[in-house]
TILO-302169 format. One record per residue: residue in one letter; x, y, z of N, C-alpha, C in turn. Coordinates in steps of 0.05 Angstrom, whole numbers, padded with zeros to 5 digits, always signed. Each point is the difference from the previous one (the first is absolute). Layout:
<pts>
aXYZXYZXYZ ...
</pts>
This chain:
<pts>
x-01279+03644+02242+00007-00003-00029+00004-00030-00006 x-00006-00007-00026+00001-00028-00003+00031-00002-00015 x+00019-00022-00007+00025-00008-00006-00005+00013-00036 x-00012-00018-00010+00006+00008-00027-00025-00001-00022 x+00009+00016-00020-00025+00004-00019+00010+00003-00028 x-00004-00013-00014+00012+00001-00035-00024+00009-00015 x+00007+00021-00019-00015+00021-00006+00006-00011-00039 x-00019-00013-00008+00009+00001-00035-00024+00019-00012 x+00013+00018-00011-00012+00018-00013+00015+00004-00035 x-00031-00014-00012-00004-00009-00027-00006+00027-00023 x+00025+00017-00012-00009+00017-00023-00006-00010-00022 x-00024-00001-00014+00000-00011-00019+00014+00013-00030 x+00022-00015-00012+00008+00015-00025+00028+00018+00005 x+00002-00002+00030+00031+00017+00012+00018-00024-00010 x+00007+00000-00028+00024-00014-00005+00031+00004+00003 x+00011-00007-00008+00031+00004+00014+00009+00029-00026 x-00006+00004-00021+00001+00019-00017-00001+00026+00008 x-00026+00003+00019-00012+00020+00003+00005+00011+00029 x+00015-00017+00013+00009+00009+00025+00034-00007+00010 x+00014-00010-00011+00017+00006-00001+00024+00009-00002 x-00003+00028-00016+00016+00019+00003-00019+00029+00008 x-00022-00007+00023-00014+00013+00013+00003+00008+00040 x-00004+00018+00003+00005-00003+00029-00025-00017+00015 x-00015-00013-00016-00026-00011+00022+00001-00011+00016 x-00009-00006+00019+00009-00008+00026+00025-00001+00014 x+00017+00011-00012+00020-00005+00007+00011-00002+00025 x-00009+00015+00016+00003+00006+00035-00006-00023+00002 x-00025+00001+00005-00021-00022+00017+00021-00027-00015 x-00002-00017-00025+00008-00018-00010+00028+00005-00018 x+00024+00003+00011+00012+00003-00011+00013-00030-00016 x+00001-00018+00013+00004-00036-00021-00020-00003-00019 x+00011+00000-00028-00014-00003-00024+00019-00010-00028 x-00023-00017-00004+00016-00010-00023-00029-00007-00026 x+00004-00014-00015-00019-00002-00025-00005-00038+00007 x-00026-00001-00011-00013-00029+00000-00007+00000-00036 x+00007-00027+00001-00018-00008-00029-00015-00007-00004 x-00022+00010-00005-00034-00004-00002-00003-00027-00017 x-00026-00008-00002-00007-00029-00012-00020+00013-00025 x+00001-00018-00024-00007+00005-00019-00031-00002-00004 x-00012+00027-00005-00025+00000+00009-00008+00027+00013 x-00031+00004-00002+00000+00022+00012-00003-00002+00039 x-00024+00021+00001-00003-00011+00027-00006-00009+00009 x-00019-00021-00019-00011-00019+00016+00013-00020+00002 x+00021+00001-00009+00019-00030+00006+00020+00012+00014 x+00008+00036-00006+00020+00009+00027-00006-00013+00029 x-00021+00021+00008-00011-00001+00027-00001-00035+00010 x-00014-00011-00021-00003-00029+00017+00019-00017+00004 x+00034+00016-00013+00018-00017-00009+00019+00009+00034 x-00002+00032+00013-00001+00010+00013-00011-00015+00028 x-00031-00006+00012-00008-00011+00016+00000-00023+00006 x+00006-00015-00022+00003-00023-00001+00035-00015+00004 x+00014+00012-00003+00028-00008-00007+00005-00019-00025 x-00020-00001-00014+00018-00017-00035-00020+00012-00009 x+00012-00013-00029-00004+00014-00019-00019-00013-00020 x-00013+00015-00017-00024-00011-00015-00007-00021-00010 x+00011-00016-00008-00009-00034+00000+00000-00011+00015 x+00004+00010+00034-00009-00017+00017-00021+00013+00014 x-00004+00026+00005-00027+00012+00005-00020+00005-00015 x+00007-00005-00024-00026-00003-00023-00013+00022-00004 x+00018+00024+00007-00017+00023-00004+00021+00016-00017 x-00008+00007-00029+00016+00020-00021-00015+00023-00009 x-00018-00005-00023-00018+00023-00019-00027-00009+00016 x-00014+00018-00010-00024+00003+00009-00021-00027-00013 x-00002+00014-00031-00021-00012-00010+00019-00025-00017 x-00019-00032-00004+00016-00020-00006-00023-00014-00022 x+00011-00008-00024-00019-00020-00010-00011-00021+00009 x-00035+00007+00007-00004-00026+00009-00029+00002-00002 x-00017-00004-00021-00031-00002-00006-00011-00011+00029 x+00007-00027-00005-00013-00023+00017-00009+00016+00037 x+00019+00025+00009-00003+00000+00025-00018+00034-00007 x+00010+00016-00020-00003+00028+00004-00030+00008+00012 x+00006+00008+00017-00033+00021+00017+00004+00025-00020 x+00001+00003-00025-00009+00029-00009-00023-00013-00031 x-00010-00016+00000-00019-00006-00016-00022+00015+00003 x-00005+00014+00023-00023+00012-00003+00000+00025-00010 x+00019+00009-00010+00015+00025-00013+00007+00001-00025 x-00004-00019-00019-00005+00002-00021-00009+00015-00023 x-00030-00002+00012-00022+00018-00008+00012+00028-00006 x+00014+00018+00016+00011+00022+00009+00016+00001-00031 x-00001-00020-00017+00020+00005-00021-00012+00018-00026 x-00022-00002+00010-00026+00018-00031+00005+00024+00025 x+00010+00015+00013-00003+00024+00002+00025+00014-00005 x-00007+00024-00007+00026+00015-00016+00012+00009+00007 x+00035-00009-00005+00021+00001+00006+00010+00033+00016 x-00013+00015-00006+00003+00027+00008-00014-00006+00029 x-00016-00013+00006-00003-00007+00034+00012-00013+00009 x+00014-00026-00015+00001-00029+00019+00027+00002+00002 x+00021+00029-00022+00028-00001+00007+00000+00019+00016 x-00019+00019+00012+00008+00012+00017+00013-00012+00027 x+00031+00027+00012-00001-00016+00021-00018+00000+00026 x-00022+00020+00000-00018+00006+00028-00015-00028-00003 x-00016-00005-00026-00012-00016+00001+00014-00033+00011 x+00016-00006-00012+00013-00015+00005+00012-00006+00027 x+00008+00018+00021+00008+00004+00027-00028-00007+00012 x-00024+00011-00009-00025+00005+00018-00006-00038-00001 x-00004-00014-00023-00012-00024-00008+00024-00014+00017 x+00027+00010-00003+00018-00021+00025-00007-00010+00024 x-00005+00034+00008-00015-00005+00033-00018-00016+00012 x-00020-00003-00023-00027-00010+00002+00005-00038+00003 x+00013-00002-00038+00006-00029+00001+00016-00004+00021 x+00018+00011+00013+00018-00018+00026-00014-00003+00026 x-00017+00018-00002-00028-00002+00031-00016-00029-00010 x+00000+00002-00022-00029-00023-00011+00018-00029-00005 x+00030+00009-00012+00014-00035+00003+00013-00008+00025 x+00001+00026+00021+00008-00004+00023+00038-00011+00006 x+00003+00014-00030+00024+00001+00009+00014+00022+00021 x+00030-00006+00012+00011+00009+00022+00029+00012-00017 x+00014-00007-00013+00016+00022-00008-00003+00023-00021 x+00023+00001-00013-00004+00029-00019-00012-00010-00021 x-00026+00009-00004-00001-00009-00032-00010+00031-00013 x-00002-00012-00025+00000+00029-00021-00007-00019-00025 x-00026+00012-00015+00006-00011-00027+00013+00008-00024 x+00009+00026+00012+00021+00015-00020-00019+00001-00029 x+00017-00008-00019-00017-00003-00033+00002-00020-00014 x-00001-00028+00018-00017-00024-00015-00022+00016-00017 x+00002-00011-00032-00023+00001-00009-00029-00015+00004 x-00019+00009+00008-00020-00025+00005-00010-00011-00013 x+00005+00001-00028+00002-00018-00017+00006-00025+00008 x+00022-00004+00007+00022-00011+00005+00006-00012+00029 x-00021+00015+00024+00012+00001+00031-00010-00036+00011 x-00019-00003-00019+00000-00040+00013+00013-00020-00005 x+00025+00011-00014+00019-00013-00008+00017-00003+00016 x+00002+00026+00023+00020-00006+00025-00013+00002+00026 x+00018-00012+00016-00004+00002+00031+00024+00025+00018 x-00014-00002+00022+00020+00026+00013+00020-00016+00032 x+00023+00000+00002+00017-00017+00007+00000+00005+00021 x-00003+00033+00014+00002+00004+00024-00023-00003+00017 x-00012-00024+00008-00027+00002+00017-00004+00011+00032 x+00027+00001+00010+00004+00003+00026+00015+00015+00002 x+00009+00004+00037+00017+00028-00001+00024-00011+00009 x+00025+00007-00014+00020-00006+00005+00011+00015+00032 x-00020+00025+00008+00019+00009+00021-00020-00006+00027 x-00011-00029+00001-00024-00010+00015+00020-00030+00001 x-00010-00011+00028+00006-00028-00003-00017-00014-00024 x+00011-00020-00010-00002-00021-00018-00014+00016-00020 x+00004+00023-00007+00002+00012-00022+00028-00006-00028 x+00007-00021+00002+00022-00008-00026-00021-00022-00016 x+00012-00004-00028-00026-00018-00015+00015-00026+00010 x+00032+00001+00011+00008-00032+00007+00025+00005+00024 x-00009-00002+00024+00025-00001+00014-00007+00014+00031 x+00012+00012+00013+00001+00022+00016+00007+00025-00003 x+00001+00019+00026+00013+00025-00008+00001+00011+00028 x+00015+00023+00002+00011+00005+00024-00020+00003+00024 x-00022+00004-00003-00026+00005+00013-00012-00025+00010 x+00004-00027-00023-00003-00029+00018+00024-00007+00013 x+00022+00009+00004+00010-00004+00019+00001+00013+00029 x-00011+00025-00007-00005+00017+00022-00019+00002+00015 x-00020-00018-00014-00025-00017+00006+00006-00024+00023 x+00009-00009-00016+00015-00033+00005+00015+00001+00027 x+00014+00025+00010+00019-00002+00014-00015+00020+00024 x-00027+00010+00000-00006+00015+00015+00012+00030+00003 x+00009+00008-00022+00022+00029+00009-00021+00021-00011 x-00006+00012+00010-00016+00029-00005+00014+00020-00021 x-00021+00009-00018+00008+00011-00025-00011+00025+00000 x+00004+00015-00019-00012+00020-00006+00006+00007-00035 x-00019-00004-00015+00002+00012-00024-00019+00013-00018 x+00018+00017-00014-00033+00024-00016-00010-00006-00020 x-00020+00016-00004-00022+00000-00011+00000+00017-00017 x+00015-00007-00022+00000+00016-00024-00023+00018-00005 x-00021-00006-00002-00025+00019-00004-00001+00019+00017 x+00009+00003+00019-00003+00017+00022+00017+00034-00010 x+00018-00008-00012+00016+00021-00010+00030-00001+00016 x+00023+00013-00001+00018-00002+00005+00004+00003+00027 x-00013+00030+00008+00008+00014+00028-00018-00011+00018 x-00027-00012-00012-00012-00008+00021+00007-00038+00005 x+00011-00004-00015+00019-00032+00002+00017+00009+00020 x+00022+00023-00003+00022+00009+00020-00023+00006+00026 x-00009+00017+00002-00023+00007+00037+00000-00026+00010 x-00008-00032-00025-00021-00014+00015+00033-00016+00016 x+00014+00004-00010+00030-00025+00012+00010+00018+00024 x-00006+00036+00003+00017+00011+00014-00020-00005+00021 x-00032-00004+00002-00012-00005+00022+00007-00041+00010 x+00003-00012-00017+00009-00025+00018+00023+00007+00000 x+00019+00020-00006+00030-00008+00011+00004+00010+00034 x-00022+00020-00003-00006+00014+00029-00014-00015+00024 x-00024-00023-00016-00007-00020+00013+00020-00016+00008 x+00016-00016-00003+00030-00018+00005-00013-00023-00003 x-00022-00005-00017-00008-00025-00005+00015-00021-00023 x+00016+00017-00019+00005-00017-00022+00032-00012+00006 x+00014-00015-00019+00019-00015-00001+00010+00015-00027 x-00017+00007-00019+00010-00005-00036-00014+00018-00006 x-00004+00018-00026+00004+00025-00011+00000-00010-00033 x-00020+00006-00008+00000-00003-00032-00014+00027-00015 x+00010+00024-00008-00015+00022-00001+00012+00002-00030 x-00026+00008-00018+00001-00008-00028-00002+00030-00015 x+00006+00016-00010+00005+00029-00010-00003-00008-00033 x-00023-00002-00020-00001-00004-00018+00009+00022-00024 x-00008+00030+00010-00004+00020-00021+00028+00003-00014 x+00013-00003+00014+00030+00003-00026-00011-00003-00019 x-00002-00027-00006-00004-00029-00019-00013+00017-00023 x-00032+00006+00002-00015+00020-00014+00011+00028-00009 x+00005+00015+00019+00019+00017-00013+00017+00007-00023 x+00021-00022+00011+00026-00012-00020-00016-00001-00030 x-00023-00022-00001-00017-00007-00019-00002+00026-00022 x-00019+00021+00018+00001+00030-00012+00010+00017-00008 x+00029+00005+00017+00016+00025-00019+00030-00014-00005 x+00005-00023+00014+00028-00016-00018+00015+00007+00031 x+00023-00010-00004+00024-00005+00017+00026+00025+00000 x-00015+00012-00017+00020+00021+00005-00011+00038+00002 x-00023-00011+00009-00028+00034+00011+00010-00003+00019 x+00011+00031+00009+00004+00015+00026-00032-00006+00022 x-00015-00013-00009-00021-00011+00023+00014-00032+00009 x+00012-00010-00009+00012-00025+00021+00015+00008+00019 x+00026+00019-00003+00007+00008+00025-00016+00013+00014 x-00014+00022-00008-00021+00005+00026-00022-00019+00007 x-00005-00029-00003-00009-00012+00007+00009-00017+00025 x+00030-00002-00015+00017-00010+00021+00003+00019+00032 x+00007+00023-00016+00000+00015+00026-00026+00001+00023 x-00016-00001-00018-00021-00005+00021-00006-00024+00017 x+00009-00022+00002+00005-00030+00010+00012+00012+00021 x+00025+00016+00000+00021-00001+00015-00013+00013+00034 x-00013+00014-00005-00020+00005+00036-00013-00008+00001 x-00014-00024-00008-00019-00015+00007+00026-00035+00009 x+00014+00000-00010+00023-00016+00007+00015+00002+00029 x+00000+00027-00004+00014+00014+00027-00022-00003+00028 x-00023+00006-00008-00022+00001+00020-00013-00029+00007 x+00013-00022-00019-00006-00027+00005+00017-00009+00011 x+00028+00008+00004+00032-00007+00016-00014+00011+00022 x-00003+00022+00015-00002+00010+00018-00022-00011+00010 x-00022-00007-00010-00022-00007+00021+00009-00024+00002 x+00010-00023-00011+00017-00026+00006+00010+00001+00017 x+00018+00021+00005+00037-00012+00015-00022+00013+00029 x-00034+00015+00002+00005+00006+00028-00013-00027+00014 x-00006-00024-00016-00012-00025+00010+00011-00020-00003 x+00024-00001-00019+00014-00017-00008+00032+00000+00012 x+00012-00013+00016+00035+00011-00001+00016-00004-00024 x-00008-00018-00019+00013-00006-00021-00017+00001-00029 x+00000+00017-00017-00016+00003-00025+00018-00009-00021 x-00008-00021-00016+00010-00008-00027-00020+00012-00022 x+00021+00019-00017-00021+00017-00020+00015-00013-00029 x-00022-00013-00005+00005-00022-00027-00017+00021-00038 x+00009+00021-00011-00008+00008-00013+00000-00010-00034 x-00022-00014-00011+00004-00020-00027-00020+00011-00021 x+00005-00007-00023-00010-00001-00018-00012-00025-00021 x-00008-00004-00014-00003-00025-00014+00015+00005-00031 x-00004+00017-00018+00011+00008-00019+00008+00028+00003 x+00012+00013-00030+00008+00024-00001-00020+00010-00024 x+00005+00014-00029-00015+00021-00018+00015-00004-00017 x-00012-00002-00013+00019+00015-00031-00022+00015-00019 x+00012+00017-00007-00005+00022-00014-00017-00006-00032 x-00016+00000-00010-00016-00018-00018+00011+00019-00023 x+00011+00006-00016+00013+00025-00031-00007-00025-00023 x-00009-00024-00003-00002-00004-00024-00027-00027-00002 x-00018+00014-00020-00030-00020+00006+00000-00023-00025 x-00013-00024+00012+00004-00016-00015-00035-00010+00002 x-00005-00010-00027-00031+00004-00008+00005-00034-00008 x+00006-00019+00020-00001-00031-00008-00017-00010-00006 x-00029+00006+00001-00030-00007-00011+00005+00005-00037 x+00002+00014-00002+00007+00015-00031+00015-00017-00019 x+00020-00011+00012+00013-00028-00004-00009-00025-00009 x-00022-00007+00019-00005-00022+00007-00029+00003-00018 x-00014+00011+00010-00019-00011-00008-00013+00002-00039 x+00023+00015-00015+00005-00010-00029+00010-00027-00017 x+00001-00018+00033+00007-00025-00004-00018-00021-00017 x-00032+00014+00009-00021-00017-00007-00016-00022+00021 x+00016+00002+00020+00003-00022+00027-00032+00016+00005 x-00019-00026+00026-00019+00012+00007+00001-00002+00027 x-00006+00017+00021+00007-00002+00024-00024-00016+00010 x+00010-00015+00018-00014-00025+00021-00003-00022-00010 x+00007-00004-00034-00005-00018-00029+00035-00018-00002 x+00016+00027+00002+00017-00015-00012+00021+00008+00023 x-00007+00022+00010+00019+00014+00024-00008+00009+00015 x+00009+00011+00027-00008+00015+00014+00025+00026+00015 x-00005+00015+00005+00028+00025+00010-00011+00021+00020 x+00009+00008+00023+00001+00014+00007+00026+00023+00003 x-00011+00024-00015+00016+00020-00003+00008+00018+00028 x+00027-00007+00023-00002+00014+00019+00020+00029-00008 x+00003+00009+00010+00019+00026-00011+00029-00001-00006 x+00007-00025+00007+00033-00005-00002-00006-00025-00014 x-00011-00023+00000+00000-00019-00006-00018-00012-00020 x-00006-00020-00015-00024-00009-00010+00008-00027+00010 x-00018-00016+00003-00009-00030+00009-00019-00009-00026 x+00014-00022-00010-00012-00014-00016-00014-00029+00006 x-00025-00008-00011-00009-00029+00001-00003-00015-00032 x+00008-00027+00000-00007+00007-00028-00020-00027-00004 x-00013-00007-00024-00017-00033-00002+00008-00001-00022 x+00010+00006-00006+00009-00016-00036+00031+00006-00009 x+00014-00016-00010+00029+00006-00003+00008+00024-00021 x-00023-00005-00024+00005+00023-00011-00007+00031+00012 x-00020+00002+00027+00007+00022+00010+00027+00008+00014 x+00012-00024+00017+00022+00005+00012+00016+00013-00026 x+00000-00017-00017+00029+00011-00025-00003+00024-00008 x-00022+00005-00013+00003+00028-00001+00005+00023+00015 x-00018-00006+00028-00001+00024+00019+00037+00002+00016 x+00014-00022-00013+00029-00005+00018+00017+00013-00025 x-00008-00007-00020+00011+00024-00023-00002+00024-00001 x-00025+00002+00005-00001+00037+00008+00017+00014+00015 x-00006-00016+00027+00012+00010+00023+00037+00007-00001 x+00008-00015-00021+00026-00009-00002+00004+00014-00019 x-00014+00012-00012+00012+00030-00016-00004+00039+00013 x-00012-00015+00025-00001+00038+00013+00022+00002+00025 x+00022+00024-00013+00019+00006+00014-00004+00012+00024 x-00030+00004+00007+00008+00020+00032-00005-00022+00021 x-00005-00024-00012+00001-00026+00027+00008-00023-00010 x-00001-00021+00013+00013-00028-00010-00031-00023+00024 x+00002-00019-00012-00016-00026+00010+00023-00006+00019 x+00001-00005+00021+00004-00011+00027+00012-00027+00000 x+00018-00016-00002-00001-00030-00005-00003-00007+00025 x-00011-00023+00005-00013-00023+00018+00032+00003+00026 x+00017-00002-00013+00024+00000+00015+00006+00023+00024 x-00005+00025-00016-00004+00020+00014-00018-00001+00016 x-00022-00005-00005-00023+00003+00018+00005-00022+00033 x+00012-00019-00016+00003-00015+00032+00017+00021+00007 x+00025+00012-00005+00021+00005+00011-00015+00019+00020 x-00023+00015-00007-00017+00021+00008-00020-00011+00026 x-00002-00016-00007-00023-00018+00019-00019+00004-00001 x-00010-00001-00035-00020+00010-00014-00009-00016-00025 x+00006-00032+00011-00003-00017-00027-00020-00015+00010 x-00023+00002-00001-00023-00015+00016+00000-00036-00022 x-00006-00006+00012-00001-00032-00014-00017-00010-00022 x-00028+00012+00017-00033-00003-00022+00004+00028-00016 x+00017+00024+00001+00002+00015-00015-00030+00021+00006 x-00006-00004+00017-00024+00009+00010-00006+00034+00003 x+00034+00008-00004-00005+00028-00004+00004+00011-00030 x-00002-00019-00017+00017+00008-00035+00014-00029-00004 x+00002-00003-00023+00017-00012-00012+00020+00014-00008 x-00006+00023-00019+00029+00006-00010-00009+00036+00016 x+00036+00001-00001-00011+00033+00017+00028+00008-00008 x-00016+00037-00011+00010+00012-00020+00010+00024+00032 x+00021+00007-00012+00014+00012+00030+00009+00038-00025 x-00018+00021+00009+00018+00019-00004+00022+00010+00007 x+00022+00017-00017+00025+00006+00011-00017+00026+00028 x+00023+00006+00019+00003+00019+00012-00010+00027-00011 x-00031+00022+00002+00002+00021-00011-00024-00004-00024 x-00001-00021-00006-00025-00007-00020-00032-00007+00011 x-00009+00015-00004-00031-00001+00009-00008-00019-00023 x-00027-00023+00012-00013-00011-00024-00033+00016+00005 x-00001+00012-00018-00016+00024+00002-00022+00005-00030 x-00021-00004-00017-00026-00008+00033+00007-00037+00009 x-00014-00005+00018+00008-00032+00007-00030+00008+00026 x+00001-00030+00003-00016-00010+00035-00004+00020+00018 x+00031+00009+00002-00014+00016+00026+00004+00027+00002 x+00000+00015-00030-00014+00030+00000+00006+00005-00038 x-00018+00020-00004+00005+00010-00036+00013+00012+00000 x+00009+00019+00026+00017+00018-00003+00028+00004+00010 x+00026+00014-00006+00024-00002+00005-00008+00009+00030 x+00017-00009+00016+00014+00013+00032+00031+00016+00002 x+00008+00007+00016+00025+00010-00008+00022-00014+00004 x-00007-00022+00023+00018-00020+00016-00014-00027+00004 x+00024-00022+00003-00014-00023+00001+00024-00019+00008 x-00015-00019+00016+00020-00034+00014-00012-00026-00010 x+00011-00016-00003-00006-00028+00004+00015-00004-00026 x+00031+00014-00011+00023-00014-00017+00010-00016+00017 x+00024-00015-00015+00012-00011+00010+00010+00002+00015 x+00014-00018+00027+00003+00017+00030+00031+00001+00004 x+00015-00001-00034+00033+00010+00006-00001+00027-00018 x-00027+00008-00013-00004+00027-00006+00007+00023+00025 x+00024+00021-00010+00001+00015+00014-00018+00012+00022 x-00026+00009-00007-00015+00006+00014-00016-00011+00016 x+00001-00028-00007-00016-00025+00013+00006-00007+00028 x+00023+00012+00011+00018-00009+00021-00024+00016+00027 x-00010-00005+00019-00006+00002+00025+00022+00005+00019 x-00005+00024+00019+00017+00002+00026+00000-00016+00022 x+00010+00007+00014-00006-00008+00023+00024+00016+00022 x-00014+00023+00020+00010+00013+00017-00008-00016+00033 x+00027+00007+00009-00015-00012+00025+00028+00022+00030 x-00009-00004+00022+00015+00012+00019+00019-00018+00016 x+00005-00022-00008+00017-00020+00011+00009-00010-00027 x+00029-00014+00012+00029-00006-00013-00007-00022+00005 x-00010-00027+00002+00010-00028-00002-00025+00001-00018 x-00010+00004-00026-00010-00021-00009+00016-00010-00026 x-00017-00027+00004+00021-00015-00016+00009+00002-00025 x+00023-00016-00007+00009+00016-00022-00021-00021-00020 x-00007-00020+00006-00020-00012-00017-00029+00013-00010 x-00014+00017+00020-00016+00013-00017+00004+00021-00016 x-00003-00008-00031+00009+00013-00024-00019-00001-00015 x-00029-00016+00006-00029+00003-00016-00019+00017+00020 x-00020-00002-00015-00024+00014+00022-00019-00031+00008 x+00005-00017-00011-00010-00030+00021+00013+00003+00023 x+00033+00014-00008+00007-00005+00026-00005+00007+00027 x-00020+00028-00007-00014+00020+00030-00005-00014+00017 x-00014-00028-00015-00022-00018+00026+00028-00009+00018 x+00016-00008-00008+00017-00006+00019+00008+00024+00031 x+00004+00017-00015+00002+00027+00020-00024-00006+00015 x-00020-00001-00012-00031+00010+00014-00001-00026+00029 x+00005-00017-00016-00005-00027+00020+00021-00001+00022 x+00021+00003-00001+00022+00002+00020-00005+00014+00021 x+00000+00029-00014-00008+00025+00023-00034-00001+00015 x-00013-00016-00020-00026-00005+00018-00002-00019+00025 x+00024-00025-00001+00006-00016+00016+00012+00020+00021 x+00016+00004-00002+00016+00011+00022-00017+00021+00008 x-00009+00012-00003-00020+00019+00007-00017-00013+00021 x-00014-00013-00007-00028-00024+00008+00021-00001+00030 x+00021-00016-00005+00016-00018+00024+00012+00032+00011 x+00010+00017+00004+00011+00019+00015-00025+00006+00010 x-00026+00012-00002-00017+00015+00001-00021-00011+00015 x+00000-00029+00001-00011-00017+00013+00012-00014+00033 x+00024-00001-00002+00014-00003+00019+00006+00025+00024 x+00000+00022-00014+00012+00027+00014-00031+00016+00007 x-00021-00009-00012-00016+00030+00014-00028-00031+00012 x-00013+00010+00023-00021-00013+00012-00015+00012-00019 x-00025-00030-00004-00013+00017-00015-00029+00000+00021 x-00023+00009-00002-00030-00008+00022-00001-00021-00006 x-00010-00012+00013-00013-00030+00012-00015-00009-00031 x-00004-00022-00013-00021-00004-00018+00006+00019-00025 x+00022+00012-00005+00000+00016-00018+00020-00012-00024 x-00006-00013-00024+00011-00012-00015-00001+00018-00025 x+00032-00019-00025+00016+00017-00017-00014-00006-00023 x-00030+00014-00007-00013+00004-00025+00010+00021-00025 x-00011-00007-00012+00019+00023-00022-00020+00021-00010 x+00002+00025-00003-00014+00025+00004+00001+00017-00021 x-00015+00009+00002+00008+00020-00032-00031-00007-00010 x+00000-00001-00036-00019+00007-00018+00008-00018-00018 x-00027-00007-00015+00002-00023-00016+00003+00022-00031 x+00027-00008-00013+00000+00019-00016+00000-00008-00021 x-00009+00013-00028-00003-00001-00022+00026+00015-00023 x+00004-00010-00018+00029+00011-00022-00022+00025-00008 x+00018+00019+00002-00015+00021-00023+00023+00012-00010 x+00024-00007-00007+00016+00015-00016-00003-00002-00039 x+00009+00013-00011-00003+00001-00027+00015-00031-00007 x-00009-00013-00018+00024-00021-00005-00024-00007-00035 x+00021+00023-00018-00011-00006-00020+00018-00020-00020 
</pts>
């Protein structure tokens, strides 16, 4: 048996709401407390997560960003004379994803959701790489270049693969005794949650179902491992979507012309504004400043968030819904969902867990940047117990193992 093995296993959307006056894990991880997520969805969760800081210094927030000069969707244009009864479908739209990310050769999650293509060469798409791959961040590192860097053998999934066969592929290296570190990624909550809300008798039986595949991941550990650290996290929590807000409807009786005088991306919680002329700022900041189910964000806040980029490169002005308000139709669907994240991250629901089977962690991690700290610690000590205590063959060096994996969770 080798000394030690730290096991982080990532629910996506298991926020502190939804599991805390729940028995989940409780055996296995009984230390738990709530994290405060970063403002944004998941694409600035997760990378805020692997990376240990937070979005203005990893450069990774929203997806799509104003920026003509760079956008690869010019050739999509055309696509704008065909009728809307095709081009808003979502099959069609999922199918043309697949294709353009083979053909731009991008490596993380992309989706073009419902950019109009009217409209789609007006932006670029922010995530080009994979955050759960070395030098997958748009600026910095992440736990994987250090695990790189430091020679410690890894193992992490492959979202596409599906859940149970992500769980087989870690229980056959945990049986191998090759790894150091454990990054096993469980997306479907997330989607779920999306579909029938936060309070369908299908989240606890979702949960319940985690719970033997949890159990059967302890046990095949502790028979190769003497010491298992079971680190169980989330990145955000849900909230329950009861009231729709139609902010296009608003806006565009302004008279403003989009890519002319403005530009916006409508995400489901937020809108992001650009503006070229002052009289678009004034009006579109008047608008905004008369609808009660959200408020504009001040610059102040946003640093406090770690979400005030400098060149403003994600928005200039950004319209923040309350807790519970869908902006619905918008960017990234026409139609309502039942549930939804990326409010504010002292919104009740916004809060992330974090379960784990050991008592010393610190009382400082109280964000979900803070995981990397966990991650990196226990990967060291791991590396150094595991290396010192078992012979390994002759010529046999600490590569990192696993699957080059791709995001496929919902992050609308």
């Amino acid at each position: 048996m080798k000394p030690f093995l730290p096991l982080f296993v990532f629910v996506d959307a298991c926020g502190w709401e939804i599991v805390k006056n729940r028995p989940f894990a409780q055996t296995l991880a009984p230390v738990r407390r709530s994290l405060r997520s970063v403002f944004g969805y998941s694409s600035a969760c997760v990378p805020s997560i692997l990376s240990g800081r937070w979005p203005v210094d990893h450069y990774n927030w929203c997806y799509f960003v104003y920026d003509p000069a760079h956008s690869p969707f010019r050739s999509l244009r055309p696509l704008r004379w065909l009728p809307r009864a095709l081009t808003s479908r979502r099959i069609f739209r999922r199918q043309l994803s697949r294709l353009l990310k083979v053909h731009l050769k991008f490596r993380g999650y992309f989706d073009l959701y419902n950019i109009p293509f009217e409209h789609i060469s007006l932006f670029d798409f922010s995530e080009k790489k994979n955050p759960l791959q070395p030098g997958g961040m748009n600026r910095g590192p992440n736990i994987f270049d250090h695990l790189q860097e430091r020679g410690i053998a890894w193992h992490v999934s492959d979202p596409t693969a599906g859940e149970r066969p992500n769980l087989d592929a870690l229980l056959a290296e945990i049986s191998r005794e090759r790894i150091d570190f454990a990054f096993l990624y469980w997306p479907d909550l997330d989607g779920l949650l999306h579909r029938v809300g936060n309070t369908s008798p299908e989240v606890p039986a979702k949960l319940d179902a985690y719970e033997p595949w949890l159990a059967e991941l302890m046990a095949r550990a502790r028979e190769h491992y003497q010491e298992v650290r079971l680190t169980i996290f989330s990145d955000h929590g849900m909230a329950n979507c009861d009231q729709l807000l139609d902010l296009r409807a608003r806006v565009e009786p302004l008279g403003l012309r989009m890519g002319v005088d403005y530009a916006v991306v409508y995400d489901s919680t937020m809108a992001r504004f650009w503006f070229f002329n002052e009289r678009a700022r004034g009006l579109v900041v008047e608008c905004l400043q008369q609808i009660p189910e959200g408020r504009i964000v001040p610059d102040a806040e946003l640093e406090e968030l770690g979400a005030l980029f400098p060149d403003r490169h994600f928005g200039q002005t950004i319209f923040l819904a309350d807790e519970g308000v869908l902006i619905v139709p918008s960017h990234m669907g026409e139609r309502p969902i039942r549930a939804m994240h990326g409010y504010h991250p002292d919104a009740p629901h916004s809060y992330a867990s974090l379960l784990t089977n050991y008592a010393d962690v610190p009382p400082g991690v109280t964000a979900i940047p803070h995981v990397y700290q966990l991650m990196t610690a226990q990967a060291e000590r791991a590396f150094q117990l595991n290396r010192s205590a078992a012979a390994r063959p002759s010529g046999e060096r600490d590569l990192p193992v696993g699957h080059v994996p791709e995001r496929n969770h919902a992050n609308v």
